[in-house]
C-alpha positions as CSV (number, residue, x, y, z in Angstrom):
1,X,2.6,26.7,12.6
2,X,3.8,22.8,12.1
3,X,2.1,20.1,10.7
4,X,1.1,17.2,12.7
5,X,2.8,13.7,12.3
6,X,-0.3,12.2,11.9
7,X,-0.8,14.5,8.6
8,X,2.3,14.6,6.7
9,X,2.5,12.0,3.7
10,X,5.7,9.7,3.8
11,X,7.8,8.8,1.0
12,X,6.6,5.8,-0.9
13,X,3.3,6.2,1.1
14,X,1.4,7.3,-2.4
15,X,-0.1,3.2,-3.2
16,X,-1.8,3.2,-6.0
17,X,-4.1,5.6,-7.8
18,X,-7.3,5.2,-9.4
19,X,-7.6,8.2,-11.9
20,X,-5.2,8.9,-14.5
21,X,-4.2,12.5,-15.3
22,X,-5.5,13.7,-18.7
23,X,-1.8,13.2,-20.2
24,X,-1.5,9.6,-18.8
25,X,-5.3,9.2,-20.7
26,X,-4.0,10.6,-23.5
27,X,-0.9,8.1,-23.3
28,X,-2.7,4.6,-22.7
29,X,-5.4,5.5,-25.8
30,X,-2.5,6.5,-28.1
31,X,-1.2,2.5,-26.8
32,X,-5.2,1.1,-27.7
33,X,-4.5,2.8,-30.9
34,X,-8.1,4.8,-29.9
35,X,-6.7,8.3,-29.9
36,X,-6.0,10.3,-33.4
37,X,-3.2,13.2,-33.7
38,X,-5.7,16.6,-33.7
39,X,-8.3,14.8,-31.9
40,X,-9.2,17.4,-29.0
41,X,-8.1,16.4,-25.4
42,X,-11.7,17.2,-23.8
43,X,-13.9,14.4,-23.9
44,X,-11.9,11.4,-23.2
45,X,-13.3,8.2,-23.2
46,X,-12.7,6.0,-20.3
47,X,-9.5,4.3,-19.7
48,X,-9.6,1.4,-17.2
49,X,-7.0,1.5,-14.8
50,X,-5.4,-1.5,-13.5
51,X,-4.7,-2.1,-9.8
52,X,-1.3,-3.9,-9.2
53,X,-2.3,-6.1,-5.9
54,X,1.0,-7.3,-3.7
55,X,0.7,-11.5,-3.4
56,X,1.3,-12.9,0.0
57,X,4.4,-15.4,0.1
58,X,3.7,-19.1,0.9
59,X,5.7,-20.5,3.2
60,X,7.3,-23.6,2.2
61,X,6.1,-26.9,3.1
62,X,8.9,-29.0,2.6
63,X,11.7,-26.8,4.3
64,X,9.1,-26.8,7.7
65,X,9.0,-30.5,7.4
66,X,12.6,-30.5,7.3
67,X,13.9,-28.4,9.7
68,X,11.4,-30.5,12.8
């Protein structure tokens, strides 16, 4: 049985995530200086994740005015 084109996941296609695996947690406390070496890995406190949002480019003014 195949998979339908509609269902398959294309490369790059991943965009951005919203939870962190308990490694990555683990990784951004240790760089808030909140996590301790021995400190047990269930329990976690929250870890905000940042969303990196694309900016539209502006199209140039002067090289419109230019170019008429």
């Amino acid at each position: 049985m195949t998979i339908d084109k509609s269902l398959k996941v294309r490369r790059g296609a991943t965009g951005s995530r919203s939870v962190l695996t308990r490694a990555e947690r683990v990784e951004k406390l240790k760089e808030m200086e909140r996590w301790q070496e021995g400190q047990s890995p269930l329990g976690l406190p929250k870890v905000r994740v940042k969303k990196l949002s694309m900016k539209k480019k502006k199209k140039k003014a002067k090289d419109d005015d230019d170019k008429k």
